[in-house]
C-alpha positions in Angstrom: 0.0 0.0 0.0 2.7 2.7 0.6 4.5 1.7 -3.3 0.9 2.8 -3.9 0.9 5.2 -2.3 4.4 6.7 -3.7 3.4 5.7 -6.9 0.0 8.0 -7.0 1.7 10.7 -5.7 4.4 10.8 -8.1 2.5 12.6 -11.0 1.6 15.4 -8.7 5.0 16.3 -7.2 6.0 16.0 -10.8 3.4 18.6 -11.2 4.5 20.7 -8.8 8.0 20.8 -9.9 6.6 21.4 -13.7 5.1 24.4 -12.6 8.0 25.6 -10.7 10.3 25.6 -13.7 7.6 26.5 -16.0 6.7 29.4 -14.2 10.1 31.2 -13.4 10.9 30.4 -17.4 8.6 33.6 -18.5 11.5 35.8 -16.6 14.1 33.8 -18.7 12.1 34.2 -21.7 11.4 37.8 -21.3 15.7 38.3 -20.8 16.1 36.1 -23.7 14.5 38.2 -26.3 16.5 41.3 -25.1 19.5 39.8 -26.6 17.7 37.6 -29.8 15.1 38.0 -32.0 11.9 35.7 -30.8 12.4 33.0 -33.6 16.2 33.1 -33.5 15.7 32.1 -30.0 13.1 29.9 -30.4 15.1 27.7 -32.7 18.4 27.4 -30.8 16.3 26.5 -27.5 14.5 23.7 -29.5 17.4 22.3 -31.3 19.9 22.3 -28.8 17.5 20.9 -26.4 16.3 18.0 -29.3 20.1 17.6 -29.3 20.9 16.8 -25.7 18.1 14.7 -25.7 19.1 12.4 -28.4 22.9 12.3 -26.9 21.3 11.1 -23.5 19.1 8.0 -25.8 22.4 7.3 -27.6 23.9 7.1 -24.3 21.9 4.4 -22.7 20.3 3.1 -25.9 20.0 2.8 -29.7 18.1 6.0 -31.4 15.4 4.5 -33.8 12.9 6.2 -36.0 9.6 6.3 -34.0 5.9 4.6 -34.8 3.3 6.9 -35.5 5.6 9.7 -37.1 2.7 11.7 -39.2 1.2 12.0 -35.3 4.6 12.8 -33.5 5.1 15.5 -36.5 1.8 17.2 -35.5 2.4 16.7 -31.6 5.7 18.9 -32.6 4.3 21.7 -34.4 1.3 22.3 -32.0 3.9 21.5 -28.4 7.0 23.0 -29.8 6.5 25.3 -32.8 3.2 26.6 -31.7 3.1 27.0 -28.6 6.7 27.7 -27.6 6.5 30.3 -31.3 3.1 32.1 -30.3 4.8 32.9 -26.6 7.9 33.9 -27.2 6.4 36.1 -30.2 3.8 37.7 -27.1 6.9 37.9 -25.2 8.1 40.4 -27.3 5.8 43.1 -26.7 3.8 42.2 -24.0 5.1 42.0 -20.4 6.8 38.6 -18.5 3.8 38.0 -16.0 0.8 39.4 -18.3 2.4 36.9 -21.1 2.5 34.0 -18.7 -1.3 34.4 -17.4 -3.2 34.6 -20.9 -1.0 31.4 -22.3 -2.4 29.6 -19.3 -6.1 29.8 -20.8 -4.7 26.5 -22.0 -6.7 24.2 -19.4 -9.9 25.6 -20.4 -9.1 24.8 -24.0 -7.9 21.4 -22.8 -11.4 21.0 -21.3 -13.0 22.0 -24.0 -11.2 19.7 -26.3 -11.1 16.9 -23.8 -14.6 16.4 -22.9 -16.0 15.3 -26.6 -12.7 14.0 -28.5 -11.2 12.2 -24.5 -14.6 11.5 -23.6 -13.1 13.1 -19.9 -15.7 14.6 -18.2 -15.3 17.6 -15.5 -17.2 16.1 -12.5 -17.0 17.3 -8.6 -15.4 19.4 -7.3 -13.6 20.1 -10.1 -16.6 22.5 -11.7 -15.8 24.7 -8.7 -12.4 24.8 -9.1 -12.4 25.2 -12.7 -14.8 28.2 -12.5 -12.7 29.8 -9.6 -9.8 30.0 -12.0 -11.4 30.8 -15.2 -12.8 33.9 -13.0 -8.9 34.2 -11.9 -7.9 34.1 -15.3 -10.1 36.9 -16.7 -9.1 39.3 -13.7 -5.4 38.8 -15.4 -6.9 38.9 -18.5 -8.8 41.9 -18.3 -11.0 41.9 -21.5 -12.5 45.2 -20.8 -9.1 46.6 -21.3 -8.4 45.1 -25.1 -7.2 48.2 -26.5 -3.6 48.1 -25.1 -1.3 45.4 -26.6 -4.0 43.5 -28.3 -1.8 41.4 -30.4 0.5 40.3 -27.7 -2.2 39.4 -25.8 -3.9 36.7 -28.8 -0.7 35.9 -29.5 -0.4 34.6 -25.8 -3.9 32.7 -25.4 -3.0 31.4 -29.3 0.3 29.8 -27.5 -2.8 28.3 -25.0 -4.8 27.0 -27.6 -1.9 25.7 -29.5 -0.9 23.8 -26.4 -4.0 22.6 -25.6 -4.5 20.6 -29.0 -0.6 19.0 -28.4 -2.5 17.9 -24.8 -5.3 16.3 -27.0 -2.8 14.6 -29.4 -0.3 13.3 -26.7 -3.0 12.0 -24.6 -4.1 10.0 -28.3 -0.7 8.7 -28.9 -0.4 7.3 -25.5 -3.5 5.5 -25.9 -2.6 3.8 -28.9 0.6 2.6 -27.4 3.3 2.7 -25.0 5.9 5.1 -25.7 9.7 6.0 -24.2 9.6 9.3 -22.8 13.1 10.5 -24.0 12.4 9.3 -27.5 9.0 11.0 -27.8 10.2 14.5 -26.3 13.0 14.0 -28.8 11.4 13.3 -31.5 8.8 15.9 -31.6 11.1 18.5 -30.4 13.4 18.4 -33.3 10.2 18.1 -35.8 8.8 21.3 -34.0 12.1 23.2 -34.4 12.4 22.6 -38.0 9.5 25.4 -39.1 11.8 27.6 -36.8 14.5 26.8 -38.9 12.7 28.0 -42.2 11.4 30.9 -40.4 14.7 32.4 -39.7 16.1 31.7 -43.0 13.3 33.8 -44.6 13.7 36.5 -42.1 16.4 38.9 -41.1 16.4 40.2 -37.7 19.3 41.4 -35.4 22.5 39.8 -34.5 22.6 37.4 -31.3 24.5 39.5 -28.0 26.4 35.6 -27.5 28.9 38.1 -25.5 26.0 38.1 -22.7 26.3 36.6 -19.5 22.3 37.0 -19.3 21.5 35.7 -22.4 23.6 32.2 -21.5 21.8 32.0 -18.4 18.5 32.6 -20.4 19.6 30.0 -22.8 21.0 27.3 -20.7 17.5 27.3 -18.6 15.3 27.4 -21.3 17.4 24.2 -23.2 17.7 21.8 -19.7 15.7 22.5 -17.0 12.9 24.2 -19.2 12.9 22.5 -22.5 14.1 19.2 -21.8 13.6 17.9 -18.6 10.2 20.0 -18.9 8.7 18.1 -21.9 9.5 14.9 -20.8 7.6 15.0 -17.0 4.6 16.8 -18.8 4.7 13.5 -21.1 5.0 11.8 -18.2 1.9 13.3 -16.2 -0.2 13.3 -19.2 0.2 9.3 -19.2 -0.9 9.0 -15.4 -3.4 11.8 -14.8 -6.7 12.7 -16.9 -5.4 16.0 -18.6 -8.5 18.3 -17.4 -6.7 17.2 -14.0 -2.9 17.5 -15.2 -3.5 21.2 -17.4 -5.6 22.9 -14.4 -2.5 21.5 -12.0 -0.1 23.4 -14.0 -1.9 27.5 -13.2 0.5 27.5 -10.2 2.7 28.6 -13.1 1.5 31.7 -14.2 0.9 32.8 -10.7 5.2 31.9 -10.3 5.5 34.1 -13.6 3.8 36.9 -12.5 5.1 37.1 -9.1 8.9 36.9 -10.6 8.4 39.3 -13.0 6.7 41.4 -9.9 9.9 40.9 -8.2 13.0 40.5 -10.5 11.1 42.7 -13.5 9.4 45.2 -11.6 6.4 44.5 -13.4 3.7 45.5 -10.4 0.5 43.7 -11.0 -2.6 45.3 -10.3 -5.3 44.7 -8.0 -7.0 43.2 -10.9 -4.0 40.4 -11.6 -4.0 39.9 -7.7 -7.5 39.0 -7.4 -6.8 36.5 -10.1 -4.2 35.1 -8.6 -6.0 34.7 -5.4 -8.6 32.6 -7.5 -6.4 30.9 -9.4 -4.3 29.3 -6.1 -8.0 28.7 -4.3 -8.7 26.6 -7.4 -5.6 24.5 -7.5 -6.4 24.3 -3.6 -9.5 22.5 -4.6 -7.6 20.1 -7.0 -5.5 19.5 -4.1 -8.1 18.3 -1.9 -9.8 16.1 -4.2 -6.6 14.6 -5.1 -5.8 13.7 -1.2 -9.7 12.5 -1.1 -9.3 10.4 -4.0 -6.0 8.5 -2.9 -7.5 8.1 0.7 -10.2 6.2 -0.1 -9.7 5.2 -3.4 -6.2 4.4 -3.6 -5.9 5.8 -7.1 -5.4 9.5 -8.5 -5.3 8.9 -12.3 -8.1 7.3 -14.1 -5.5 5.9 -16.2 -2.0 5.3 -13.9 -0.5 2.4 -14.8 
């Protein structure tokens, strides 16, 4: 009962630590494009992090072209190109912490998506806790305040969207058949960086400052901790919890994202953003709850752990 136990309970600390990493990654972001054009940066993150990955299989095993390719492609452009393209694009214009909060409309996308192509169903206490942050998300949002960097804020929730669907077609791979982490993460980061590739070759922008000690920082972050050890424990939650459950765990992030930026940007939210917040952590408070009620007297946290 306690490997049980340990077992259930591994998906959620993954969680948590996803959403650490995840969320102080909008500062990283935000220094990154100081020094690099969006896309330039965008395709160096994906490919060195592809790279590391595939040094790490050839390690320990043989690399070997994947099953399902057409559907790894696709997971690529929609996890990588999309939604990593859209954010970093937002990022650009649009502030560390506002950025982070409107990409994380993702979970009510993934909801959306879920319940008629999953067939998972919100149920519980979850309706609470997803209306809590929805309400958390459109204080940060602020809708009736459109008219200031409008396109940095679609391009944010198109990041969302974007993500959302790679939730969808991860969660449909995994179903069909059982997949090594590593080798997945690999595989569809390097498709997803190759539209990058393309993109900077048909557009000029300005050099890289290499000679920056902020920019390595940036870079180094966003290639390990954020690109590659990121992709493969979301791959590895989505295969143990439902992903209504696993995308609505992951709103600590913007709330880390916009308190860094508070802090190490000075980018003061207003009371509008803080009420948000305050939702948003009372809703993953609920998600808590029925995760400990669920492993108490069920014994089981993911409709589908293995």
């Amino acid at each position: 009962m306690k490997t049980l136990r340990m077992a259930n309970w591994r998906p959620v600390l993954a969680l948590v630590v996803l959403s650490a990493i995840w969320g102080y990654n909008w500062i990283m972001m935000k220094v990154a494009v100081k020094y690099a054009a969006p896309f330039d940066f965008a395709a160096i993150r994906t490919l060195l992090g592809a790279l590391s990955l595939f040094i790490l299989i050839a390690v320990y095993k043989k690399i070997q072209r994947p099953d399902y390719i057409g559907q790894i492609a696709l997971l690529g452009l929609l996890q990588t190109t999309g939604f990593f393209g859209f954010s970093m694009w937002a990022l650009q214009a649009g502030g560390a912490g506002k950025t982070a909060a409107l990409v994380y409309t993702m979970p009510f996308w993934v909801v959306v998506f879920a319940w008629p192509l999953l067939k998972e169903r919100v149920h519980g206490i979850q309706w609470p806790a997803v209306l809590l942050a929805f309400v958390g998300l459109m204080f940060i949002l602020e809708p009736w305040q459109m008219h200031s960097n409008v396109s940095s804020k679609l391009l944010a929730v198109m990041a969302g969207i974007s993500w959302a669907l790679s939730v969808i077609v991860a969660k449909t791979l995994r179903q069909k058949t059982r997949l090594d982490l590593l080798s997945l993460t690999a595989w569809q980061m390097l498709f997803g960086a190759l539209p990058f590739l393309v993109i900077v070759a048909l557009t000029p922008s300005q050099p890289i400052h290499w000679q920056s000690s902020e920019f390595i920082v940036a870079l180094f972050y966003n290639v390990i901790p954020a690109n590659a050890v990121a992709w493969v424990l979301w791959l590895y939650i989505l295969g143990r919890l439902p992903a209504g459950v696993a995308s609505l765990g992951l709103l600590g992030a913007p709330v880390i994202g916009v308190l860094s930026a508070w802090i190490q940007l000075d980018e003061q939210p207003g009371i509008a953003e803080l009420l948000g917040m305050a939702c948003i952590a009372l809703g993953l408070l609920l998600l808590s709850v029925q995760g400990w009620i669920r492993l108490k007297f069920h014994g089981e946290l993911a409709v589908d752990a293995k």
